[in-house]
Backbone as XML, in Angstrom:
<?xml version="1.0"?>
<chain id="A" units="angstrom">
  <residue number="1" name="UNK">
    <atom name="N" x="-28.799" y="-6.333" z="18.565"/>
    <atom name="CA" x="-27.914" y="-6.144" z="17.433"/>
    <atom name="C" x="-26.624" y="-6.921" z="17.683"/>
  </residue>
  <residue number="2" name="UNK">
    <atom name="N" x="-26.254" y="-7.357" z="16.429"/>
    <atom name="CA" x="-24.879" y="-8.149" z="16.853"/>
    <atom name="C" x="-23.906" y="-7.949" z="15.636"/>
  </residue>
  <residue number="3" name="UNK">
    <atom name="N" x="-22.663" y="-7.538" z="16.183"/>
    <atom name="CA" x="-21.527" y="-7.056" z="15.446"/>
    <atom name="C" x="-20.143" y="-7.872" z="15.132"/>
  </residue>
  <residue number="4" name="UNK">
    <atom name="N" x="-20.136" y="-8.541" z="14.332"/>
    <atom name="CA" x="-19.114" y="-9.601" z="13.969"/>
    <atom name="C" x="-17.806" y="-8.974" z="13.129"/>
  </residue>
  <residue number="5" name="UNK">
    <atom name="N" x="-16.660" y="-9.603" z="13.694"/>
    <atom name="CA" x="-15.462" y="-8.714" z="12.750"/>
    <atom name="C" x="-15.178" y="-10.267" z="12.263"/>
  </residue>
  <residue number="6" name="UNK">
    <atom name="N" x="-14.929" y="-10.423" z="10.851"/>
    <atom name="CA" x="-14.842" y="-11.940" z="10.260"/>
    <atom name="C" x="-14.150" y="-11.595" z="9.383"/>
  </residue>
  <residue number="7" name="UNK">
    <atom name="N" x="-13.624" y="-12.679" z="8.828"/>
    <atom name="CA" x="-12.559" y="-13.627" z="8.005"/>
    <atom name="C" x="-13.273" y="-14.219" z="6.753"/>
  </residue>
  <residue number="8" name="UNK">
    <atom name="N" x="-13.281" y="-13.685" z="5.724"/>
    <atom name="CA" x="-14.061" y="-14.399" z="4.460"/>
    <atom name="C" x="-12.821" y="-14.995" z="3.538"/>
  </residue>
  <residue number="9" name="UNK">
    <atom name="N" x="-12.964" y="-16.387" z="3.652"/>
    <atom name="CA" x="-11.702" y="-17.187" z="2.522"/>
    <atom name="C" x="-12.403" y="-17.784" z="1.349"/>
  </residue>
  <residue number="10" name="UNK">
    <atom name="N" x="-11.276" y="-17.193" z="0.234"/>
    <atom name="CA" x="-11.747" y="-17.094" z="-1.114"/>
    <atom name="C" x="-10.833" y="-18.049" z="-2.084"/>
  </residue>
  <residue number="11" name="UNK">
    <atom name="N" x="-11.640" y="-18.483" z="-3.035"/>
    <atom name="CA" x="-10.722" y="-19.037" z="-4.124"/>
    <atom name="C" x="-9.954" y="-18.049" z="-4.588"/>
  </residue>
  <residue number="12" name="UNK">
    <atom name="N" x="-8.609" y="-18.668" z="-5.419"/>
    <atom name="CA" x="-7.557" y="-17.870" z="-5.674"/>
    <atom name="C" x="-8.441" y="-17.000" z="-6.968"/>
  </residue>
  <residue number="13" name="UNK">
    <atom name="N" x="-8.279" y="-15.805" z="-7.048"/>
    <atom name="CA" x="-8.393" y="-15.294" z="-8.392"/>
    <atom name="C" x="-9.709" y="-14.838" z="-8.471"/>
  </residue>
  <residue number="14" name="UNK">
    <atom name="N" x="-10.363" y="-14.807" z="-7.006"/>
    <atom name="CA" x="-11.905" y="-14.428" z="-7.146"/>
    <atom name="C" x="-12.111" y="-12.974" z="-6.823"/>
  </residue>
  <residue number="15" name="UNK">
    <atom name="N" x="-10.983" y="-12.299" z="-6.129"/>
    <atom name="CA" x="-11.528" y="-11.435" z="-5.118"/>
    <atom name="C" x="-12.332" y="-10.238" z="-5.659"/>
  </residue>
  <residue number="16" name="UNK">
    <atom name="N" x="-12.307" y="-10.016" z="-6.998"/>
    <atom name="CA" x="-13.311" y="-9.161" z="-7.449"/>
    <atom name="C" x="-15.039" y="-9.428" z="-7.369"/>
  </residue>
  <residue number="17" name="UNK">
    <atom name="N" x="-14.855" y="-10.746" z="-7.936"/>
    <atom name="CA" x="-16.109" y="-11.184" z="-7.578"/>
    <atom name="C" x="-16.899" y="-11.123" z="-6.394"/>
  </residue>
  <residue number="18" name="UNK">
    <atom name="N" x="-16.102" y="-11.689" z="-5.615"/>
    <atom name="CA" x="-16.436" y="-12.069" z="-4.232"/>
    <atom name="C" x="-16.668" y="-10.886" z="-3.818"/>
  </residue>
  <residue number="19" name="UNK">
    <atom name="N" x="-15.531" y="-9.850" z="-3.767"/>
    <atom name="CA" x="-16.103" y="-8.527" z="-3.215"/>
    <atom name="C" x="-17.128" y="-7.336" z="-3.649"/>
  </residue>
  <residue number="20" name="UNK">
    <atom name="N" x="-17.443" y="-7.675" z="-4.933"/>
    <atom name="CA" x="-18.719" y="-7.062" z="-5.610"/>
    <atom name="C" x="-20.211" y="-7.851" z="-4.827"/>
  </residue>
  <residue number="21" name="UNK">
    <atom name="N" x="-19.999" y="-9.028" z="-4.901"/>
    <atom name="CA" x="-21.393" y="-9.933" z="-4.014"/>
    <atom name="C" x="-21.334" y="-9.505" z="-2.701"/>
  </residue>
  <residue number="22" name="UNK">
    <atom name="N" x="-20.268" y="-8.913" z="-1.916"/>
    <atom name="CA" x="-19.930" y="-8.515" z="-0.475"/>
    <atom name="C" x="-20.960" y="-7.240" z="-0.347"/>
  </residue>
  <residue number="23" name="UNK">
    <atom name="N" x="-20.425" y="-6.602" z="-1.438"/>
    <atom name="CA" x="-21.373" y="-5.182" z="-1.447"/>
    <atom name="C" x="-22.417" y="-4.945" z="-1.502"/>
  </residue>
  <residue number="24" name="UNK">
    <atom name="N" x="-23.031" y="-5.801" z="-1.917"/>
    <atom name="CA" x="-24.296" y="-5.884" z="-2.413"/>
    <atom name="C" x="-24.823" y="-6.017" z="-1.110"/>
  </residue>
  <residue number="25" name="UNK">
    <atom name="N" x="-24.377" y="-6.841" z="0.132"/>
    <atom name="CA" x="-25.103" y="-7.829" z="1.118"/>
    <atom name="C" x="-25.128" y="-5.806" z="1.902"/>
  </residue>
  <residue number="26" name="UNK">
    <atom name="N" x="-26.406" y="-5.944" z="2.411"/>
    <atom name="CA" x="-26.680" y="-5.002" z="3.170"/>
    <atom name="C" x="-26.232" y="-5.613" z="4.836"/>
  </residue>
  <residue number="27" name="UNK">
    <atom name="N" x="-25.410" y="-4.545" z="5.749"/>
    <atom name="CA" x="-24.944" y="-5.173" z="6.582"/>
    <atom name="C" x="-23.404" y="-5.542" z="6.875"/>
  </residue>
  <residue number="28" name="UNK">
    <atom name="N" x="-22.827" y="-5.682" z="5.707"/>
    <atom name="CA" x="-21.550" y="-6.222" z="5.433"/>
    <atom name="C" x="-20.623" y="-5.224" z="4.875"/>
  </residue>
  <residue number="29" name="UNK">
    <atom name="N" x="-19.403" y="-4.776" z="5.330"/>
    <atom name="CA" x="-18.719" y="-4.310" z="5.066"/>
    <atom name="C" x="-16.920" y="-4.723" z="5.032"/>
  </residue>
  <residue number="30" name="UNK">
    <atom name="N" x="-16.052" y="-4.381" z="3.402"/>
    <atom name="CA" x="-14.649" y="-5.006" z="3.799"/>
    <atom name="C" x="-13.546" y="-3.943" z="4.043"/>
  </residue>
  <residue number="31" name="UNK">
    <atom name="N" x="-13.086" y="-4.265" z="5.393"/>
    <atom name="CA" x="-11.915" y="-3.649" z="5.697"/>
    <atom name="C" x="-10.780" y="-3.975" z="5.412"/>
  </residue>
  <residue number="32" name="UNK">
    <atom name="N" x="-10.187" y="-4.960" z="4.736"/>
    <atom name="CA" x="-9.277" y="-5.587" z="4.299"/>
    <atom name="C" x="-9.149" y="-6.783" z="3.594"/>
  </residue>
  <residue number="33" name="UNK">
    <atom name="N" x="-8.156" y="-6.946" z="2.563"/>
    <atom name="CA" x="-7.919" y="-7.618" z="2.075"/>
    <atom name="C" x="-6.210" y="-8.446" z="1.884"/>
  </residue>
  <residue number="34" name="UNK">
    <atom name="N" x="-6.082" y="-9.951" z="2.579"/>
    <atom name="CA" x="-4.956" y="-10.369" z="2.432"/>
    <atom name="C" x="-3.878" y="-10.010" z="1.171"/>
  </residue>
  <residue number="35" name="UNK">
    <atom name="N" x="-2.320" y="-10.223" z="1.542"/>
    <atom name="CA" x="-1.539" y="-10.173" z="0.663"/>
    <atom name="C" x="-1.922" y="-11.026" z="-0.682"/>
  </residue>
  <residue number="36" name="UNK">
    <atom name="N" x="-1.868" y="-12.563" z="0.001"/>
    <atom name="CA" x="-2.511" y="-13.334" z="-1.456"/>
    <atom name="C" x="-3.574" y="-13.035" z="-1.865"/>
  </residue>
  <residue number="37" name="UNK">
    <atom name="N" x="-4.183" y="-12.276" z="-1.558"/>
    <atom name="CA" x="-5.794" y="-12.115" z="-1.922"/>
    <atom name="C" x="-6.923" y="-13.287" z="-1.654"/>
  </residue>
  <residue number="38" name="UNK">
    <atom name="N" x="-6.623" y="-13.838" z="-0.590"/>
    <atom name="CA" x="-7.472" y="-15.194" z="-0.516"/>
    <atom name="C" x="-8.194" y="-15.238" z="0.719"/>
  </residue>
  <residue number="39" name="UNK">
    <atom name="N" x="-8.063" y="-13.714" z="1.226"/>
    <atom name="CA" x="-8.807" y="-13.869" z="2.458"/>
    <atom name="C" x="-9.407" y="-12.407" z="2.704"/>
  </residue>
  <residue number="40" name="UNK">
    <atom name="N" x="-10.917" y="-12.133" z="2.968"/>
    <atom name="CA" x="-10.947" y="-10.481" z="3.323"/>
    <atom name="C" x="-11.162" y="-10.248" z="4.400"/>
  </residue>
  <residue number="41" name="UNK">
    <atom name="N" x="-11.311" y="-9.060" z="5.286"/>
    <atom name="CA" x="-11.429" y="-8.789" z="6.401"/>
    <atom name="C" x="-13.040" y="-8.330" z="6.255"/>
  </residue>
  <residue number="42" name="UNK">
    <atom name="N" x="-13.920" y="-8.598" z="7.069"/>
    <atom name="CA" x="-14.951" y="-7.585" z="6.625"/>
    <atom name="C" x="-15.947" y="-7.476" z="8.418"/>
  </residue>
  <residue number="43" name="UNK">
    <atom name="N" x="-17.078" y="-6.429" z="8.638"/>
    <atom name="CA" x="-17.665" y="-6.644" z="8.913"/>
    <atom name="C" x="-18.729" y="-6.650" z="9.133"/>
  </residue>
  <residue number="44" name="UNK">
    <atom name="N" x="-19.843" y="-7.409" z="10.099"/>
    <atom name="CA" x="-21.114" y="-7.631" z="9.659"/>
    <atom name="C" x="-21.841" y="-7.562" z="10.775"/>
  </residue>
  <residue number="45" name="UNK">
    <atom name="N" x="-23.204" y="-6.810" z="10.350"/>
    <atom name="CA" x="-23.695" y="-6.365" z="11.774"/>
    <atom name="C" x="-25.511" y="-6.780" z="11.035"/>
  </residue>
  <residue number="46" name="UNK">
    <atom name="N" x="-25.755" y="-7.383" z="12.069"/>
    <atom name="CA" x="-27.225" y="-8.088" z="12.422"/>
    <atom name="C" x="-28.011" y="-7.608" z="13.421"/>
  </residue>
  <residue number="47" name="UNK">
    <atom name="N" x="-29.173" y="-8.025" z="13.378"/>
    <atom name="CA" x="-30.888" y="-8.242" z="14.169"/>
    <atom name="C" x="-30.415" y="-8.856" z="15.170"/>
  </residue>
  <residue number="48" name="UNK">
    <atom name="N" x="-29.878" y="-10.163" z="14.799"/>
    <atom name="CA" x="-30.204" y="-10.931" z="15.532"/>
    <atom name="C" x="-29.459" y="-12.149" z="15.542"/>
  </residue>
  <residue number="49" name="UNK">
    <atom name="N" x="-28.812" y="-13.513" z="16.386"/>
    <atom name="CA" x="-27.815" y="-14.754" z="15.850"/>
    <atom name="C" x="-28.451" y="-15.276" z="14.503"/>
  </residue>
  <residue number="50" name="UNK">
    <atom name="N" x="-29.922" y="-15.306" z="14.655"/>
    <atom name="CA" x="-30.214" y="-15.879" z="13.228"/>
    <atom name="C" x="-30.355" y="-15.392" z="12.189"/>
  </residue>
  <residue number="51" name="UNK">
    <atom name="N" x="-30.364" y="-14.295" z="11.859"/>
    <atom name="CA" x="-29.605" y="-13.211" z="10.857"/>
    <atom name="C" x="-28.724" y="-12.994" z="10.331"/>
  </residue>
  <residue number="52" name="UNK">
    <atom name="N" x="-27.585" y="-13.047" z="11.702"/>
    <atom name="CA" x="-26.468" y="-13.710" z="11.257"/>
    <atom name="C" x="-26.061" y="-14.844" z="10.616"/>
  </residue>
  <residue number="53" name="UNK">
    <atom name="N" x="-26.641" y="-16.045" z="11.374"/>
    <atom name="CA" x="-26.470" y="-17.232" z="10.810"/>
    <atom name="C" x="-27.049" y="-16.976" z="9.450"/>
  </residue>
  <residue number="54" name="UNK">
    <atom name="N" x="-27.934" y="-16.421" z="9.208"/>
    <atom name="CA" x="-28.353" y="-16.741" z="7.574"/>
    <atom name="C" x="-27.863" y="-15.845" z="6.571"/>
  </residue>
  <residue number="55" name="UNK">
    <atom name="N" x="-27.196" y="-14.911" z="6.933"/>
    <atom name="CA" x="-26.325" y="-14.096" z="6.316"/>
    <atom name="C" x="-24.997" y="-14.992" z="6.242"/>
  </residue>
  <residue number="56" name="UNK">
    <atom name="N" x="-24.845" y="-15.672" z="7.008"/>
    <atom name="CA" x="-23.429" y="-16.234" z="6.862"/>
    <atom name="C" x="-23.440" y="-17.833" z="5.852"/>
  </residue>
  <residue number="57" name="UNK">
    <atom name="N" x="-24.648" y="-18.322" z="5.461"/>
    <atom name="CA" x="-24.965" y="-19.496" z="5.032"/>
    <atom name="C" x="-25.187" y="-19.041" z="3.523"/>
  </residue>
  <residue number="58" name="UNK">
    <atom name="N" x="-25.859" y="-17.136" z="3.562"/>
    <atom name="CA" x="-25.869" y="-16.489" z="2.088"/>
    <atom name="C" x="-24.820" y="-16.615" z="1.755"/>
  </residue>
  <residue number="59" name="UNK">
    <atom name="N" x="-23.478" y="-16.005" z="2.552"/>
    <atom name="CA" x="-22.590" y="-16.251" z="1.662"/>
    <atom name="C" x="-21.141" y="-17.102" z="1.271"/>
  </residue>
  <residue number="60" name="UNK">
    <atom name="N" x="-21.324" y="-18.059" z="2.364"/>
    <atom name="CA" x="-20.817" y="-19.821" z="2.228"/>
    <atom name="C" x="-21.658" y="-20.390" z="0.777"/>
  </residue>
  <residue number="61" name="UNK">
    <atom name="N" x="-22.590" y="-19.636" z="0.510"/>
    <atom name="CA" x="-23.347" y="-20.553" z="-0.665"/>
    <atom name="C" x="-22.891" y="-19.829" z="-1.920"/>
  </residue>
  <residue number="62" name="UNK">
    <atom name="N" x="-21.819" y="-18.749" z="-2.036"/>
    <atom name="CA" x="-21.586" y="-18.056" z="-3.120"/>
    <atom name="C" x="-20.438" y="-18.874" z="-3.403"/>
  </residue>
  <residue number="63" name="UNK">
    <atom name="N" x="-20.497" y="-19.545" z="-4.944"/>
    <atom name="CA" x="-19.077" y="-20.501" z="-5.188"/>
    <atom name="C" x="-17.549" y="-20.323" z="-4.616"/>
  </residue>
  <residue number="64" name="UNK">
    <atom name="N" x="-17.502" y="-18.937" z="-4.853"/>
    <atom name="CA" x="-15.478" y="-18.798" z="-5.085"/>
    <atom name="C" x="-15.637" y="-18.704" z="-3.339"/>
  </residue>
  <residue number="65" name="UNK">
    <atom name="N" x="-16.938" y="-18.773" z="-2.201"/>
    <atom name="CA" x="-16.255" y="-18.638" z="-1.001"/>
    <atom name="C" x="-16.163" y="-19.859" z="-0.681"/>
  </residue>
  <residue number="66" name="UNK">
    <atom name="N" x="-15.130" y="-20.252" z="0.295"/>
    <atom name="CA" x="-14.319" y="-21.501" z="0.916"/>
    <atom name="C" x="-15.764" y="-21.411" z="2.159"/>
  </residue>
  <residue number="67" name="UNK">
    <atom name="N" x="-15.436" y="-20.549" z="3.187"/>
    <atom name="CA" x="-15.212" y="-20.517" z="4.563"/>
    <atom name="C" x="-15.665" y="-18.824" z="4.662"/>
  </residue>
  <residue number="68" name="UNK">
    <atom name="N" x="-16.427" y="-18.566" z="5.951"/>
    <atom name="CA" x="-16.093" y="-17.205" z="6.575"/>
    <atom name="C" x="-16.413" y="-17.416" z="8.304"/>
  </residue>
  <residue number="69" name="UNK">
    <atom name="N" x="-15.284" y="-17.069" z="9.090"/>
    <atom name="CA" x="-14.335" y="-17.420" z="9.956"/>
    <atom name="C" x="-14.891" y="-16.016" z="11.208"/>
  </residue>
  <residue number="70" name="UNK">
    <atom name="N" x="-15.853" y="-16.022" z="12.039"/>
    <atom name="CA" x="-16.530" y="-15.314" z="12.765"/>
    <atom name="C" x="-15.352" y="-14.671" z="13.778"/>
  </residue>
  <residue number="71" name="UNK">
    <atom name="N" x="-14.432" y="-14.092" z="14.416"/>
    <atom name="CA" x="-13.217" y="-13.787" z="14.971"/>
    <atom name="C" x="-13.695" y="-12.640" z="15.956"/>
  </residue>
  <residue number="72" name="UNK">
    <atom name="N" x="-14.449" y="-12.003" z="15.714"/>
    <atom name="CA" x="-14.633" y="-10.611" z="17.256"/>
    <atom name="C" x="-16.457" y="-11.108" z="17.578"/>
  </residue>
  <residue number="73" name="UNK">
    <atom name="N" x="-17.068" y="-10.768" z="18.551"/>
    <atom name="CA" x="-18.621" y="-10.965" z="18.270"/>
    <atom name="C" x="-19.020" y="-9.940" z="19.239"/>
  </residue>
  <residue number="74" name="UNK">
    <atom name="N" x="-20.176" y="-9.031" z="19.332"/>
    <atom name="CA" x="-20.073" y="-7.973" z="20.129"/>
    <atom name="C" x="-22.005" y="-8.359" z="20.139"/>
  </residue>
  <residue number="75" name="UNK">
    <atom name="N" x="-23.086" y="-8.620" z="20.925"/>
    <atom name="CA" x="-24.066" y="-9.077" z="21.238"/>
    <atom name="C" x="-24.983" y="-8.134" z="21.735"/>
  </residue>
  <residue number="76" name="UNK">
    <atom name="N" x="-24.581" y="-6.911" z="22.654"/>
    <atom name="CA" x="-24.754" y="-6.061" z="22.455"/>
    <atom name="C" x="-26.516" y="-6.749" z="23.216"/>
  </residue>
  <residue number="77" name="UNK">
    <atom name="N" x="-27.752" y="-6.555" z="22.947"/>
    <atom name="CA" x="-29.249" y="-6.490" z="23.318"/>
    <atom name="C" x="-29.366" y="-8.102" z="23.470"/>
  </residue>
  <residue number="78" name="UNK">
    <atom name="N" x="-28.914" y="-9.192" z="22.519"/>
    <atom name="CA" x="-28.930" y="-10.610" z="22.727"/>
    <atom name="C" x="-28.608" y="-10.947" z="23.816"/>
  </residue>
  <residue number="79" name="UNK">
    <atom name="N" x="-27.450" y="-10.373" z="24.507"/>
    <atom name="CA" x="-27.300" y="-11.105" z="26.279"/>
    <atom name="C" x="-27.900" y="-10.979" z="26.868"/>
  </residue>
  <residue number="80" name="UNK">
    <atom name="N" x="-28.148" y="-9.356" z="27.223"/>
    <atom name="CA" x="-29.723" y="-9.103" z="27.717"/>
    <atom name="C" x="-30.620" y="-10.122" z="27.734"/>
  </residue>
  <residue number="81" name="UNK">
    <atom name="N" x="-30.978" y="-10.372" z="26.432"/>
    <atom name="CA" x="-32.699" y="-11.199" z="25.983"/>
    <atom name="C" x="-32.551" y="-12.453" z="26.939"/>
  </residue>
  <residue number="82" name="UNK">
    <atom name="N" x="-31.013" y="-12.793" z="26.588"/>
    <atom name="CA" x="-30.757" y="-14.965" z="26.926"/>
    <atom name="C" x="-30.732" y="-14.555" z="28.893"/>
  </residue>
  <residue number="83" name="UNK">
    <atom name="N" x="-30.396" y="-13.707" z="29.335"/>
    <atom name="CA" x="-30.252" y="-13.101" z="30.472"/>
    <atom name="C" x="-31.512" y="-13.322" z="31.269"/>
  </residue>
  <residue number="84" name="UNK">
    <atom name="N" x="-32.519" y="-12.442" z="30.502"/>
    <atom name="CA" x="-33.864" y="-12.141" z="31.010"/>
    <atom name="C" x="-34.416" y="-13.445" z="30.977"/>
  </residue>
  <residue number="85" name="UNK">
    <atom name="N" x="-34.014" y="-13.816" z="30.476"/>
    <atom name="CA" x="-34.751" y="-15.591" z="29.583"/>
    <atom name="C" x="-35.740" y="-15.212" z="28.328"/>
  </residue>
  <residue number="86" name="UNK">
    <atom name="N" x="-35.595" y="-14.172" z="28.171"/>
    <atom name="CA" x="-36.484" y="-13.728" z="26.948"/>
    <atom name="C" x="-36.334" y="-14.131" z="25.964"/>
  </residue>
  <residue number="87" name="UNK">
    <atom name="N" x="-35.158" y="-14.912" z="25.491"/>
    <atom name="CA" x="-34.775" y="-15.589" z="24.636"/>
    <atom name="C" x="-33.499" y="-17.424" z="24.961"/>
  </residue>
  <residue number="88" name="UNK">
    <atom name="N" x="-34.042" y="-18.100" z="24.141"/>
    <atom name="CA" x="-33.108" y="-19.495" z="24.175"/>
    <atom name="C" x="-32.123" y="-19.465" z="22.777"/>
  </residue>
  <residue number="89" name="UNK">
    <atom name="N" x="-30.759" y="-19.403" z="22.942"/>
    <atom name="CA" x="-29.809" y="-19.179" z="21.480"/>
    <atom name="C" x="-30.014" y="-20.941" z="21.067"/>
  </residue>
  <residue number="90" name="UNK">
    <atom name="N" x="-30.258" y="-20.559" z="19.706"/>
    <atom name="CA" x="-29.884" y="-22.006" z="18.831"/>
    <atom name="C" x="-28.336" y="-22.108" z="18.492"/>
  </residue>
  <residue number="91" name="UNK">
    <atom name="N" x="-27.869" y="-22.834" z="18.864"/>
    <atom name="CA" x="-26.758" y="-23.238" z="19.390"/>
    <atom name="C" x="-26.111" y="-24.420" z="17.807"/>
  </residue>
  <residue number="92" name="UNK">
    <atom name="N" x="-27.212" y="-24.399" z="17.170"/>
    <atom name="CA" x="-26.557" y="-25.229" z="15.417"/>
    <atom name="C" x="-25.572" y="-24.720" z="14.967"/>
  </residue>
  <residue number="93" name="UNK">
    <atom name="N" x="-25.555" y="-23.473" z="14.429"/>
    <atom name="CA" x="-25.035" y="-22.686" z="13.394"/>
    <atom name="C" x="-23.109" y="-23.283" z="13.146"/>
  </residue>
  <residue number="94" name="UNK">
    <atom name="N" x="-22.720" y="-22.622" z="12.022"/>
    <atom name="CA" x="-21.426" y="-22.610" z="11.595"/>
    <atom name="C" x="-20.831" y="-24.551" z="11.339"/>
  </residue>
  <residue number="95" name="UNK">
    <atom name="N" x="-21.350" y="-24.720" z="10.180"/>
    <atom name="CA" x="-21.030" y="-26.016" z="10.141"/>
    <atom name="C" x="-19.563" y="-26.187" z="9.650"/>
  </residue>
  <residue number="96" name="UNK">
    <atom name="N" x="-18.788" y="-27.385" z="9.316"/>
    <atom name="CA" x="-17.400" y="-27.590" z="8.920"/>
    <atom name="C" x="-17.748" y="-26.932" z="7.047"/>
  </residue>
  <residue number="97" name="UNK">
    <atom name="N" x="-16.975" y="-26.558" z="7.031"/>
    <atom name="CA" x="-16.758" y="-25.948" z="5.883"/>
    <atom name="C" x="-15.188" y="-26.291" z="4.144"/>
  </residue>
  <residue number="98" name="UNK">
    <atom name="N" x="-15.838" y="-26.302" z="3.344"/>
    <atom name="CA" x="-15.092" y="-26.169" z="1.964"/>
    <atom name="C" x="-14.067" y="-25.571" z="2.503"/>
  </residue>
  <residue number="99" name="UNK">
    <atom name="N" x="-13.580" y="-24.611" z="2.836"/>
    <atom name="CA" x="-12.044" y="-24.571" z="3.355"/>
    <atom name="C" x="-11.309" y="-25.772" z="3.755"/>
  </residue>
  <residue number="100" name="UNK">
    <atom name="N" x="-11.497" y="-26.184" z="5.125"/>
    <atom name="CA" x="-11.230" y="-27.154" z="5.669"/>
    <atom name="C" x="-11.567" y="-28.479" z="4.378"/>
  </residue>
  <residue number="101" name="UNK">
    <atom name="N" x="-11.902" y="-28.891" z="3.949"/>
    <atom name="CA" x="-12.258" y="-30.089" z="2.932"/>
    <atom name="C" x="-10.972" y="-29.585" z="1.882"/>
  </residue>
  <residue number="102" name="UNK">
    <atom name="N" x="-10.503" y="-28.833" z="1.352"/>
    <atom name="CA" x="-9.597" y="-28.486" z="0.323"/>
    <atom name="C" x="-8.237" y="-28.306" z="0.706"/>
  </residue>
  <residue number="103" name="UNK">
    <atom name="N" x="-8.508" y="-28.570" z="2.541"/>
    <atom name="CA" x="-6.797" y="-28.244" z="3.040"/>
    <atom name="C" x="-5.331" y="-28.951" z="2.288"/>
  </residue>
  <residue number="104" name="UNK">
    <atom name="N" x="-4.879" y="-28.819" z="1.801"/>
    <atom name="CA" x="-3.558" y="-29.065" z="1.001"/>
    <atom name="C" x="-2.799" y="-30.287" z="1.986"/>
  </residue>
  <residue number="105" name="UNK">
    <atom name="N" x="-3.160" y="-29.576" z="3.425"/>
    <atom name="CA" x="-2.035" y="-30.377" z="4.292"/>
    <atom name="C" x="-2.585" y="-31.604" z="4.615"/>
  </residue>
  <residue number="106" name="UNK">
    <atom name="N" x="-4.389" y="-32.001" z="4.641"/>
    <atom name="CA" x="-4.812" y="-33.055" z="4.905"/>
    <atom name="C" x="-4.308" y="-34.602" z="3.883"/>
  </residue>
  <residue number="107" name="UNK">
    <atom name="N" x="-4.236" y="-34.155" z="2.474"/>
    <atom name="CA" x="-3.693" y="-35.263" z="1.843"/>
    <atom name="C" x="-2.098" y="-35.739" z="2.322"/>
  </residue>
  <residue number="108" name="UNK">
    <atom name="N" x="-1.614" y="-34.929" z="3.109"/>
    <atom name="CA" x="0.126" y="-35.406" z="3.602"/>
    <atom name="C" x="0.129" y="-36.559" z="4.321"/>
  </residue>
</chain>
């Protein structure tokens, strides 16, 4: 099982949206929400890294999200597995992201 505390960044003016599609995701829960409203706190608990990863690609693919920003990770039975050798981590995941591409400060 693996327990992620993350950072979901949102277009301005979405956060209803965004946080109704949040709810829906089984797994996912929000503990907060920024002053501007452009960022939520939430978190998300998985099977497995690739569970994660595809939970996290579900919802990079929902329009009003920018970015969601992985910040605590708790692995919990996965170290074990990579430990035992019972398992090899795919090491792809979390590509550059629509946040970063829309940064304000990059055109300076």
């Amino acid at each position: 099982m693996i327990y992620s505390g993350s950072i979901v960044f949102i277009e301005p003016d979405c956060l209803e949206e965004v946080s109704e599609m949040l709810d829906d995701l089984q797994g996912v829960d929000i503990h907060g929400v920024s002053k501007d409203k452009k960022q939520l706190v939430v978190s998300i608990e998985a099977e497995s890294d690739e569970l994660l990863e595809e939970l996290s690609r579900k919802i990079k693919s929902f329009e009003p999200v920018l970015d969601i920003g992985h910040h605590v990770m708790h692995f919990e039975d996965e170290v074990d597995n990579i430990l035992q050798g019972k398992k090899i981590p795919d090491l792809k995941g979390f590509q550059r992201s629509r946040r970063r591409e829309k940064n304000p400060l990059d055109a300076v």
